[in-house]
Biopython code that builds the backbone (N, CA, C, O; Angstrom):
import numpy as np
from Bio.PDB.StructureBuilder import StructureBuilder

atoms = [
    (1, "UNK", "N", (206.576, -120.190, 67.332)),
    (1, "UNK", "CA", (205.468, -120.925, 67.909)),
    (1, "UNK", "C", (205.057, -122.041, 66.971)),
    (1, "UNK", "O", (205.286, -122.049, 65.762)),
    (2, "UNK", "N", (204.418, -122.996, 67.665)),
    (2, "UNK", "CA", (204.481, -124.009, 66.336)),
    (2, "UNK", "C", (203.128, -124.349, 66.005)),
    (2, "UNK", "O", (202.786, -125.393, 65.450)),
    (3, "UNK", "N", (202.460, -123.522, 66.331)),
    (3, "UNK", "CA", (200.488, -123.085, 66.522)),
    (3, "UNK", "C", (200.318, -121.827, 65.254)),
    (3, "UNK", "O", (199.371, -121.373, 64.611)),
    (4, "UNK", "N", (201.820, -121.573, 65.320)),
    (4, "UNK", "CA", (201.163, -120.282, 64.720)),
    (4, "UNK", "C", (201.271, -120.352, 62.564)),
    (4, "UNK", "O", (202.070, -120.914, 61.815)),
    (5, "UNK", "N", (200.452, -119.774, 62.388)),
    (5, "UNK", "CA", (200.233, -119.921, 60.550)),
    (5, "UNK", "C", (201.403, -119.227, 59.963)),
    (5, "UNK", "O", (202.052, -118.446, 60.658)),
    (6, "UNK", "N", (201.706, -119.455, 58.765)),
    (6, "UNK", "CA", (203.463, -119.191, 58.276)),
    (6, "UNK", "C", (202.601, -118.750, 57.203)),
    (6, "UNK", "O", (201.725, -119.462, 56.711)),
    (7, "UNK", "N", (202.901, -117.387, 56.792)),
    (7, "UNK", "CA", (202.489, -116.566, 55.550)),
    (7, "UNK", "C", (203.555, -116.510, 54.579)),
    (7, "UNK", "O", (204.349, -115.593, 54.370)),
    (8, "UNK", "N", (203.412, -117.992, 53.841)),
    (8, "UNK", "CA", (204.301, -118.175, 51.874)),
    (8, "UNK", "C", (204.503, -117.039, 51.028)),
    (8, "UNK", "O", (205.383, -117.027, 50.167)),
    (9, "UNK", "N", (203.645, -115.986, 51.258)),
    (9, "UNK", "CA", (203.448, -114.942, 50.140)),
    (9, "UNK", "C", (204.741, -114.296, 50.373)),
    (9, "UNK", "O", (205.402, -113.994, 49.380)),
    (10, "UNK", "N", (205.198, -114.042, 51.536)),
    (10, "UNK", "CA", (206.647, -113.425, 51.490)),
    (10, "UNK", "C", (207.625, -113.805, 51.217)),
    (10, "UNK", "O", (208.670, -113.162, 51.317)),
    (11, "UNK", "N", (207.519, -114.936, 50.808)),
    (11, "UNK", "CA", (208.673, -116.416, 50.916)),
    (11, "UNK", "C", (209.078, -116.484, 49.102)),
    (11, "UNK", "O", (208.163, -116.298, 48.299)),
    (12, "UNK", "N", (210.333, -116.728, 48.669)),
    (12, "UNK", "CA", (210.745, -116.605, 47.714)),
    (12, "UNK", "C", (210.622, -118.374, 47.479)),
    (12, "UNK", "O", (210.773, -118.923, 48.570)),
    (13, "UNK", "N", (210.478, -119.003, 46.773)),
    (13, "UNK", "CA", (210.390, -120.340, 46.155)),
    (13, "UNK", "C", (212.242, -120.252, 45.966)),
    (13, "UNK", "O", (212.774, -119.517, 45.135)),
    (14, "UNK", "N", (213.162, -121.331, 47.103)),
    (14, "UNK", "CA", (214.127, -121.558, 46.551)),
    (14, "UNK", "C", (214.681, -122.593, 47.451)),
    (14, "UNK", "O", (214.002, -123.590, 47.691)),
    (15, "UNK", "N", (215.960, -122.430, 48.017)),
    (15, "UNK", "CA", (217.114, -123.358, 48.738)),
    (15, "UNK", "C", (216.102, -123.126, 50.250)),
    (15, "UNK", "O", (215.655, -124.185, 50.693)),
    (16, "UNK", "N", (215.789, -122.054, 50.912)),
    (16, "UNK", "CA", (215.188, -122.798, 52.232)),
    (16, "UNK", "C", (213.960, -122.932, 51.679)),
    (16, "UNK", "O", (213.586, -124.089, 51.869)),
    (17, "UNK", "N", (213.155, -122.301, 51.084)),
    (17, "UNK", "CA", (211.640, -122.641, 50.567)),
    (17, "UNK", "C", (211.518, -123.491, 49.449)),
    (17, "UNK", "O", (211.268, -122.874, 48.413)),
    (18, "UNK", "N", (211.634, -124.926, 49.313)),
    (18, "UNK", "CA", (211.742, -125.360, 48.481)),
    (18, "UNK", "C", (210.130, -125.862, 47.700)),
    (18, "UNK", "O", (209.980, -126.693, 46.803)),
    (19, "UNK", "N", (209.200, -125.139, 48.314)),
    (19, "UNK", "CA", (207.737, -125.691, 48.302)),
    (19, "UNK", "C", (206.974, -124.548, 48.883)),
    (19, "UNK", "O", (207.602, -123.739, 49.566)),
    (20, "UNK", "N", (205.631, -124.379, 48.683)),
    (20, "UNK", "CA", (204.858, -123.764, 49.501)),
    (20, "UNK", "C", (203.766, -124.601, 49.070)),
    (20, "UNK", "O", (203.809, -125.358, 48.101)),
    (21, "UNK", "N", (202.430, -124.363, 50.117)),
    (21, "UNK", "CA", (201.295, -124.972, 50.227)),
    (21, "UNK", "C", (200.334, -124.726, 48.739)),
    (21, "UNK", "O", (200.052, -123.604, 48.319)),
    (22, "UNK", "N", (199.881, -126.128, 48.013)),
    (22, "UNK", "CA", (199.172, -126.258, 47.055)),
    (22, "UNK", "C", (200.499, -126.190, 45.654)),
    (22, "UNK", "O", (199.972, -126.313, 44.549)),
    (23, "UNK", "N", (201.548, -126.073, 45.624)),
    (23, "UNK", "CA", (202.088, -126.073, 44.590)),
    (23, "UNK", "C", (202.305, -127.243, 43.488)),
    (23, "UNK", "O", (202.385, -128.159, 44.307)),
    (24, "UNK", "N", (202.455, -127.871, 42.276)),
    (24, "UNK", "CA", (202.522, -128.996, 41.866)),
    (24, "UNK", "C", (203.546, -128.982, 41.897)),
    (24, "UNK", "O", (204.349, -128.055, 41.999)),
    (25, "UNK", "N", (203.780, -131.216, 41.714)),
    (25, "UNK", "CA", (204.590, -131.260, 42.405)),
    (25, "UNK", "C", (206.249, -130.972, 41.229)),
    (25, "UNK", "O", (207.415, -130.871, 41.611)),
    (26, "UNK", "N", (205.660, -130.910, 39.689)),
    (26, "UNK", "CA", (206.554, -130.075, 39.071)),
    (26, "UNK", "C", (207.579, -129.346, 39.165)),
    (26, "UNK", "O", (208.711, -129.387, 38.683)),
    (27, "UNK", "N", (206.678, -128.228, 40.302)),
    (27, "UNK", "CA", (207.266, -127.289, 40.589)),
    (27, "UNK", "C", (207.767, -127.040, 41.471)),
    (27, "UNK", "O", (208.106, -125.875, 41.679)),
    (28, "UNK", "N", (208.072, -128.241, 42.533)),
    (28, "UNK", "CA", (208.962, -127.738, 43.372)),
    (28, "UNK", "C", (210.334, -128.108, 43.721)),
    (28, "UNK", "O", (210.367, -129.329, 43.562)),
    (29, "UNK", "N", (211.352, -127.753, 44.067)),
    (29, "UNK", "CA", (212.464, -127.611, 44.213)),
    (29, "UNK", "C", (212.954, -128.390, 44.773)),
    (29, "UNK", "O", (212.676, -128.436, 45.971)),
    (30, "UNK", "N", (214.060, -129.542, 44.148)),
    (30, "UNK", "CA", (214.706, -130.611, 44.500)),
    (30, "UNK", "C", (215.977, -130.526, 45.091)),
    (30, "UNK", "O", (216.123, -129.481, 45.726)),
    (31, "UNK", "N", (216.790, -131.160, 45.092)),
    (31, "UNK", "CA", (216.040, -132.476, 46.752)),
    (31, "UNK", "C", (215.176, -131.713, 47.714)),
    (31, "UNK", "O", (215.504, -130.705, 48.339)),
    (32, "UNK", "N", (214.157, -132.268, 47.739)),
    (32, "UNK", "CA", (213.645, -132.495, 49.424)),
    (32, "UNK", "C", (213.177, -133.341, 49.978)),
    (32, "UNK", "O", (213.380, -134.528, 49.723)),
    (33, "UNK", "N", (212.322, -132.833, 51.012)),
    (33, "UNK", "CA", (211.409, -134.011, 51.730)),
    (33, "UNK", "C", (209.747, -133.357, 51.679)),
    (33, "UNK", "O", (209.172, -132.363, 52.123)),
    (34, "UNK", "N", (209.355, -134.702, 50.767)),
    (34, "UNK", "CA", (207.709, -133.884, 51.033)),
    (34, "UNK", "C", (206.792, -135.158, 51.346)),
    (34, "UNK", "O", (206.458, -136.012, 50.525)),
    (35, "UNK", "N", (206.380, -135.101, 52.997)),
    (35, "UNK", "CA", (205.995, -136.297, 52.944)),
    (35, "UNK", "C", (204.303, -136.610, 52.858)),
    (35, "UNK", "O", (203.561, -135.631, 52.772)),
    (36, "UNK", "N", (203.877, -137.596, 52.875)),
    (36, "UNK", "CA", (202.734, -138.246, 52.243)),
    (36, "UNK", "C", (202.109, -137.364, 54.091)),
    (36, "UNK", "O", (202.820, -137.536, 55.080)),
    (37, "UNK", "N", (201.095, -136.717, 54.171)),
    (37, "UNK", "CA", (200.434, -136.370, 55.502)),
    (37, "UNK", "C", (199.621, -137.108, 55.625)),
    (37, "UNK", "O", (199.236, -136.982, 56.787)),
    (38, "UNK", "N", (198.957, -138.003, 55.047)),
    (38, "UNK", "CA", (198.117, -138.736, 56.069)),
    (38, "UNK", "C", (198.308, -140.146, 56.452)),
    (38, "UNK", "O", (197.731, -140.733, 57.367)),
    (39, "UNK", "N", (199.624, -140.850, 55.241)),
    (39, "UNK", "CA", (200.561, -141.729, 55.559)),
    (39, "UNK", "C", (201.190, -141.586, 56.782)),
    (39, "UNK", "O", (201.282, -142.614, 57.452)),
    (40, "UNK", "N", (201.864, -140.073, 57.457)),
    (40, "UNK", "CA", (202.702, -139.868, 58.025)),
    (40, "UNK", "C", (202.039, -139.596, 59.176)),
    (40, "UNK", "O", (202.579, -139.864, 60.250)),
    (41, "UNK", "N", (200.807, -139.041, 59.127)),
    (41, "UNK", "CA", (199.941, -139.154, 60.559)),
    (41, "UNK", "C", (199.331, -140.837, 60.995)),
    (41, "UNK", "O", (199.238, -141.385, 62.093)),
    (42, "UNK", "N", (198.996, -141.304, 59.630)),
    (42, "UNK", "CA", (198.838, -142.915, 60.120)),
    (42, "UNK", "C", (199.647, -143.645, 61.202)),
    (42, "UNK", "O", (199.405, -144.171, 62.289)),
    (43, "UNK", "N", (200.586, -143.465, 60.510)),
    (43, "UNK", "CA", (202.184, -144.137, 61.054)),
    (43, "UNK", "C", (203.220, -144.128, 62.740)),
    (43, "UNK", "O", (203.982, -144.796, 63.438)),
    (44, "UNK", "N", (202.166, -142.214, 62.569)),
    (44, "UNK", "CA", (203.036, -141.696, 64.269)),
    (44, "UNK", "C", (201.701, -142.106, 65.007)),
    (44, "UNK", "O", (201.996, -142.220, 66.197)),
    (45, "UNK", "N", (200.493, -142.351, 64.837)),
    (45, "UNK", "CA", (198.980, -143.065, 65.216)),
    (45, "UNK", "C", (199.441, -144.371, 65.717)),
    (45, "UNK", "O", (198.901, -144.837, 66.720)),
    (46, "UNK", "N", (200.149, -144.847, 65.269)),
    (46, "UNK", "CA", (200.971, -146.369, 65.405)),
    (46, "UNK", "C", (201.618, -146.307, 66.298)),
    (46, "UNK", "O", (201.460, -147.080, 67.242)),
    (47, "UNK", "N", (202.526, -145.394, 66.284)),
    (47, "UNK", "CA", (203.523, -145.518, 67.400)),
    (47, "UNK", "C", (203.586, -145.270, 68.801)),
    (47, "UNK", "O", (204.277, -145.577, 69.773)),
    (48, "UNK", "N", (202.265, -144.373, 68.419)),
    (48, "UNK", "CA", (202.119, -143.866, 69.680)),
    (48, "UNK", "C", (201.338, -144.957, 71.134)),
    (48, "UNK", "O", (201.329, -145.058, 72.360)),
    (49, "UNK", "N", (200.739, -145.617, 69.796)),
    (49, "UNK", "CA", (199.668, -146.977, 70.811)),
    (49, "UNK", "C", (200.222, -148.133, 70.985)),
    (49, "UNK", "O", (199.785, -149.117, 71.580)),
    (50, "UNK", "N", (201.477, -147.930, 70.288)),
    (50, "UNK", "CA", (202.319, -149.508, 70.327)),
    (50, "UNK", "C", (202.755, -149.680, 71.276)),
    (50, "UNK", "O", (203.546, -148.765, 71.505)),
    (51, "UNK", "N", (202.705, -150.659, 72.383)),
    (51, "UNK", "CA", (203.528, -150.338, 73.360)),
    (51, "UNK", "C", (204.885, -151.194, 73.298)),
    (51, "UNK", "O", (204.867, -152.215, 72.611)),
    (52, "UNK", "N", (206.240, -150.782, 74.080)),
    (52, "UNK", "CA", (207.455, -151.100, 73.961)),
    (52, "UNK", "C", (207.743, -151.709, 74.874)),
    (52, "UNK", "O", (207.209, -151.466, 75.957)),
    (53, "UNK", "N", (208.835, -152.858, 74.713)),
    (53, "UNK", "CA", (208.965, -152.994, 76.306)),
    (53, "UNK", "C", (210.388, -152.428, 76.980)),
    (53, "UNK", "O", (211.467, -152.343, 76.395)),
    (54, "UNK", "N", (210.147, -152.123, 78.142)),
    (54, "UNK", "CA", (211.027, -151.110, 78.873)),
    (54, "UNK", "C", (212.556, -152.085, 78.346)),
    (54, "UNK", "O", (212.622, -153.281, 78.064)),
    (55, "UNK", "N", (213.270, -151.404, 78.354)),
    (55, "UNK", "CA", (214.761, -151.563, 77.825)),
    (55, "UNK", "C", (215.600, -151.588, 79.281)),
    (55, "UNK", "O", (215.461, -150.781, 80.199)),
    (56, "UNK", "N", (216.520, -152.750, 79.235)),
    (56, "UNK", "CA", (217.739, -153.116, 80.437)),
    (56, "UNK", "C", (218.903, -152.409, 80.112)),
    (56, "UNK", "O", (219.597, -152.260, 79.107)),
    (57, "UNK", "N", (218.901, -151.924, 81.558)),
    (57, "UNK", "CA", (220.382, -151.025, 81.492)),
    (57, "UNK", "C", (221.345, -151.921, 80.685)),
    (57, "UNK", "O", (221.392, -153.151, 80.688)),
    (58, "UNK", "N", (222.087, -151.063, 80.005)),
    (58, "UNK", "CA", (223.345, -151.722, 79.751)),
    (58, "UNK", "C", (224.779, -152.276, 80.700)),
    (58, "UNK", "O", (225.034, -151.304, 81.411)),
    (59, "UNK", "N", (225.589, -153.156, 80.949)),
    (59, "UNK", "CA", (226.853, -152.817, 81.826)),
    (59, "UNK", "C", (228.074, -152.512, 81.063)),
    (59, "UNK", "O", (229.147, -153.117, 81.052)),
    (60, "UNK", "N", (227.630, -151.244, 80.296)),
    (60, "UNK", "CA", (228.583, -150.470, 79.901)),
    (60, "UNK", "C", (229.862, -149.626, 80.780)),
    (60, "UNK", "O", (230.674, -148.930, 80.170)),
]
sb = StructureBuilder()
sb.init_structure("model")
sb.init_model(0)
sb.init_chain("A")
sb.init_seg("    ")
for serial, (resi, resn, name, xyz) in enumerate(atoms, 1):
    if name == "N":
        sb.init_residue(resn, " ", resi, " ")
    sb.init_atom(name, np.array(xyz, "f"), 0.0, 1.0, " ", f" {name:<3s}", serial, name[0])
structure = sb.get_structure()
């Protein structure tokens, strides 16, 4: 469910958990992706109001 809260405490810090909530950023486990949240809510805020203009079939 994607509503529902994810309990870290069971979660081992590694290859799929490369992070849990509040950790520095020291300490967490590279490569990943940890992105900026209120950059990243700004941004989809944008996209969502932008409007596009409808796209022509191709004669593929």
């Amino acid at each position: 469910m994607m509503n529902s809260r994810i309990d870290f405490v069971t979660y081992e810090v590694g290859c799929a958990i490369p992070a849990k909530p509040g950790m520095r950023d020291a300490d967490i486990q590279t490569p990943c992706l940890v992105p900026h949240l209120d950059a990243f809510g700004y941004n989809i805020s944008k996209w969502i109001i932008t409007p596009r203009p409808m796209a022509r079939p191709s004669n593929a």
